[in-house]
N, C-alpha and C positions, 0 to 999 in steps of 0.2 A: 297144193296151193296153200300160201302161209293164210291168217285168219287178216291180215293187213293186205294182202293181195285182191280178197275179194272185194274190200271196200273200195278197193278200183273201178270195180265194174258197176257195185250197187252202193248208194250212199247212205243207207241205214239198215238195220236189221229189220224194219216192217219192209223196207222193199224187199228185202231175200226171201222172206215170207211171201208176199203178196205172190212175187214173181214166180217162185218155185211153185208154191200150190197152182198157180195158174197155166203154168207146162204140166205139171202134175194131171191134173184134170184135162186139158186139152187132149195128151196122149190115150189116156182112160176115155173120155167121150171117141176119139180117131178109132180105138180099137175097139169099141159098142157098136158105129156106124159102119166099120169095114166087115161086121161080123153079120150086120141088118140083110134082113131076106129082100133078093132082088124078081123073086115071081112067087105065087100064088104056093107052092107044093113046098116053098122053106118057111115059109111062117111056123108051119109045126113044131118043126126041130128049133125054131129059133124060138117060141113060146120054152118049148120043154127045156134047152139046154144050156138057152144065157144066162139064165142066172145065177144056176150054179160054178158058170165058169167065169162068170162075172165077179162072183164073189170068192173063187180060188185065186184068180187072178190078179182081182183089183182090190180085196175088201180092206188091206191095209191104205193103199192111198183113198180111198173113201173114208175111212175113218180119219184119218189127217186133213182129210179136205173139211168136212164137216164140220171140225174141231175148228177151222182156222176160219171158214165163211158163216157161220154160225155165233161167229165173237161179235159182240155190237162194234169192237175196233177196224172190223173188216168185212162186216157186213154190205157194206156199198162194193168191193169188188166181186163178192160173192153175187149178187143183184146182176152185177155188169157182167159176170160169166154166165148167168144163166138169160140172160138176155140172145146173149149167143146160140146158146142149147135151144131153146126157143123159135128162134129161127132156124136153125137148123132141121129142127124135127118137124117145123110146119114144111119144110120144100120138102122134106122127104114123102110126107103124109100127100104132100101135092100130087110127087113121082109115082106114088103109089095107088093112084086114086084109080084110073084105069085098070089098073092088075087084079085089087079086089072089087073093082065092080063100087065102091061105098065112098059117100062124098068125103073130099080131105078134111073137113071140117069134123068130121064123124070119126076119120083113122087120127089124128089131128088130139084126143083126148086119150082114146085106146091106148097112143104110143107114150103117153104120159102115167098113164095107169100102169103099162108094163113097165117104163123104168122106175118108177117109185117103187113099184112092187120090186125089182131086182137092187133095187140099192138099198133097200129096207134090208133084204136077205144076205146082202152082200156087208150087210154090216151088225145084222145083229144071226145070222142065218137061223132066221127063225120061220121054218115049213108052214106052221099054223096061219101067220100071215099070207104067206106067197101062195099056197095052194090054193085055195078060194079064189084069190084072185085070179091068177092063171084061169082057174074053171069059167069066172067070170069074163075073161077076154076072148077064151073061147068061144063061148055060148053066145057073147055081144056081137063073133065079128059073125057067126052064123048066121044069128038072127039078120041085122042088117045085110049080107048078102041076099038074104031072101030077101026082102024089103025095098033091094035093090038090084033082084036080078034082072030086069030090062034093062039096067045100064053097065051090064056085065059085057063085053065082048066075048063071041061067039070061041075065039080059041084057047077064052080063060072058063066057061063054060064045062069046057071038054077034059081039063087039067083033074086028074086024078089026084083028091085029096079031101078029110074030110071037113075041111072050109067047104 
């Protein structure tokens, strides 16, 4: 496509930007939530191995994203994208509230803790960050399990894993 052809489709260069970082990040956020644990025995794997595949994966389009929602000139779609994300991760934390037994309001912060933890890693991959934290979402989602095991269902309970 010549460099006059695209102005067909977008009418300035901040739109090409805006819009490209913003499928940019759509697909990266599509492929974090098709990877998200759907019962109680993949959280494990999903604590231990998104992030590093998050950041083999994605860690170039995070650092491009970052760069571009991060500018005071495009800080307001950066806002509006994660406005998105936001809701997103609350209906997940909702879908999830049954499975781990713990109010969504409670997995609801957890799931923010782990992505910041995985895009930190995924951008600068630096272990000394991530691992702590990791140990902390472990040990937070344990303890609340316990704290909330009368609102546990009976055949999540039974589910071998050491959540």
């Amino acid at each position: 496509m010549s460099s006059g052809n695209i102005f067909h489709y977008f009418q300035t260069k901040d739109e090409i930007i805006i819009e490209s970082t913003a499928y940019c990040m759509a697909k990266v956020e599509d492929d974090f939530m098709a990877n998200a644990p759907t019962d109680l025995a993949d959280v494990e794997r999903f604590l231990r191995d998104i992030p590093y595949w998050t950041a083999k994966k994605h860690g170039e389009k995070y650092r491009f994203m970052y760069q571009v929602y991060t500018s005071p000139k495009y800080r307001k779609y950066g806002t509006e994208f994660f406005k998105g994300v936001t809701k997103r991760y609350t209906e997940y934390a909702k879908s999830f509230e049954s499975k781990l037994g713990i109010p969504w309001q409670i997995i609801q912060p957890l799931i923010y803790t782990f992505v910041r933890a995985s895009v930190h890693y995924a951008l600068f991959e630096d272990e000394e960050y991530l691992k702590p934290q990791l140990r902390l979402l472990e040990t937070s989602v344990k303890m609340f399990r316990e704290a909330y095991a009368d609102r546990l269902p009976a055949q999540n309970k039974e589910q071998q894993s050491s959540f």
